[in-house]
N, C-alpha and C positions, 0 to 999 in steps of 0.2 A: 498847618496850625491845627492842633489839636482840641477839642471841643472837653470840658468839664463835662462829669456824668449830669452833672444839673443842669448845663447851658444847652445839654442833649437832650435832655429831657424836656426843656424848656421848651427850644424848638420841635421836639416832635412829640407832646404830647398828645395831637389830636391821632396820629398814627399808632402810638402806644396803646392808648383808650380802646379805638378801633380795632386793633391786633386781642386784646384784652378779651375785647367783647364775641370776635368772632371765634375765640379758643374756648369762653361760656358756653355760647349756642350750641357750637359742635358737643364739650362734651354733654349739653342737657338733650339734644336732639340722638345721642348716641346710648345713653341714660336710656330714655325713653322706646328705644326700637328693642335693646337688651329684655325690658318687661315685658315685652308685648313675647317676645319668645319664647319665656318658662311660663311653664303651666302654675297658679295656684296651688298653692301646698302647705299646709298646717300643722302642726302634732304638739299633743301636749299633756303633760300627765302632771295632775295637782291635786292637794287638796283642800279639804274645803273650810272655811274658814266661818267662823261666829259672827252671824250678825246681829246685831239686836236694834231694833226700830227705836227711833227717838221720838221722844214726846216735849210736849211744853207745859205738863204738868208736871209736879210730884206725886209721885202714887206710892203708896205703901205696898215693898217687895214683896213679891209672892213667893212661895219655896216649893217646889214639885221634887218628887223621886223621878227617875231615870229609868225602866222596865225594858232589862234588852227582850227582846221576841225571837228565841232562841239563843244559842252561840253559837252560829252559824253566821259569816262573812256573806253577803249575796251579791250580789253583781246584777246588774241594770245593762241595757244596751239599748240606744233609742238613736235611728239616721235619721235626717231632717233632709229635706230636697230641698236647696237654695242657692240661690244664685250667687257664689263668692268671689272676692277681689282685696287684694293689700287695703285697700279704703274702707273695708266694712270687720274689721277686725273686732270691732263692740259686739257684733253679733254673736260672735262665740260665745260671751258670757250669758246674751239670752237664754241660747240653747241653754246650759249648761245648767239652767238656773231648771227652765223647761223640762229636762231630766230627771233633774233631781226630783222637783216636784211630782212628778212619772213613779216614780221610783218610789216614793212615800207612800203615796197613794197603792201601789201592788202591791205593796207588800204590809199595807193597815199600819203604818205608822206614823208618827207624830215627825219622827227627824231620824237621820242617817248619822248615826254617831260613826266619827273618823270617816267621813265621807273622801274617795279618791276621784280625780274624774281621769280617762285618758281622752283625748280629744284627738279626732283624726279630720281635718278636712280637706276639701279638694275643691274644685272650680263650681262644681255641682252639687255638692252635701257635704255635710257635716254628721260627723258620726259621735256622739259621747257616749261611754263605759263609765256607771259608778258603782262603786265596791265602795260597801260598809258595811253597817251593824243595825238593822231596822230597830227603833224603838218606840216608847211611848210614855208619855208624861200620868204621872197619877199621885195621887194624896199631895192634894195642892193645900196650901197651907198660910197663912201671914209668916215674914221673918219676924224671927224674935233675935233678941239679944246676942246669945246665943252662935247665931248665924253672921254675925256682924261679919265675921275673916272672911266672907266671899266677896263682901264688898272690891274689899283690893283687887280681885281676878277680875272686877270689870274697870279699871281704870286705867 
C-alpha cells in the first residue's frame, strides 16, 4: 500500500522538520567558517553628493557666488588605522565625511565642488582619495525675485 504525499507527510512530519532544520544549521555553520577565511576587503569610488542641513524655521535664502581657487583639480589622500569587519560598513562614510573635511581645510576652502572619493579598505585601515575643485563662498546676498528658478534645484 502506497502512502499519499500528504498521508507521508503527515506521518513523518517531525522527521521532515528535523531533516529541515539540520540542512539550516549545516549550511549557516558553513556560511559562517567561509567568512572567517577571507580577509576584509572594500573599494569604492563615488561621488559626492549636496547636502543641506534642515531647519524648523523659515529663513530668508541667502545667495553666495562660487570662487574656484584655481583650475587646478587637487586630490586629497588621508589612511585611517581601524579596526574593520562586514558589520562596521557605516564607518566608511565617517571617514569619508573626515576626508573631505581634511581636504577643505588644506587647501582654505569652503567646499570641494565635484568632489570624487576612492575608497580602499582592508581589515586594518581605510584609505580615502578625494579629487575635486577647492572653492569658496563670497558676496553673500538676500534671494530676490529674481533668484526664485533655483528654488526647483532644491526640491
Amino acid at each position: 500500500m502506497t502512502l499519499s504525499p500528504y498521508r507521508f507527510m503527515k506521518r513523518n512530519f517531525l522527521k521532515v522538520v528535523l531533516g529541515a532544520a539540520m540542512l539550516t544549521s549545516a549550511f549557516v555553520v558553513n556560511a559562517k567558517s567561509k567568512e572567517k577565511e577571507e580577509p576584509f576587503s572594500y573599494d569604492e569610488s563615488s561621488n559626492s553628493q549636496m547636502v543641506e542641513p534642515s531647519h524648523g524655521i523659515i529663513m530668508n535664502p541667502i545667495i553666495a557666488d562660487l570662487e574656484m581657487i584655481g583650475n587646478e583639480k587637487v586630490t586629497y589622500k588621508e589612511t585611517f588605522k581601524v579596526q574593520m569587519d562586514k558589520n562596521s560598513m557605516s564607518k566608511i562614510q565617517i571617514y569619508k565625511d573626515i576626508a573631505l573635511a581634511h581636504a577643505e581645510k588644506e587647501y582654505k576652502a569652503d567646499v570641494m565642488v565635484a568632489a570624487h572619493f576612492d575608497v580602499h579598505a582592508s581589515e586594518t585601515e581605510i584609505e580615502v582619495i578625494v579629487t575635486g575643485y577647492p572653492a569658496y563662498y563670497k558676496n553673500f546676498r538676500p534671494a530676490t525675485k529674481k533668484d526664485r528658478w533655483m528654488i526647483k534645484l532644491y526640491k
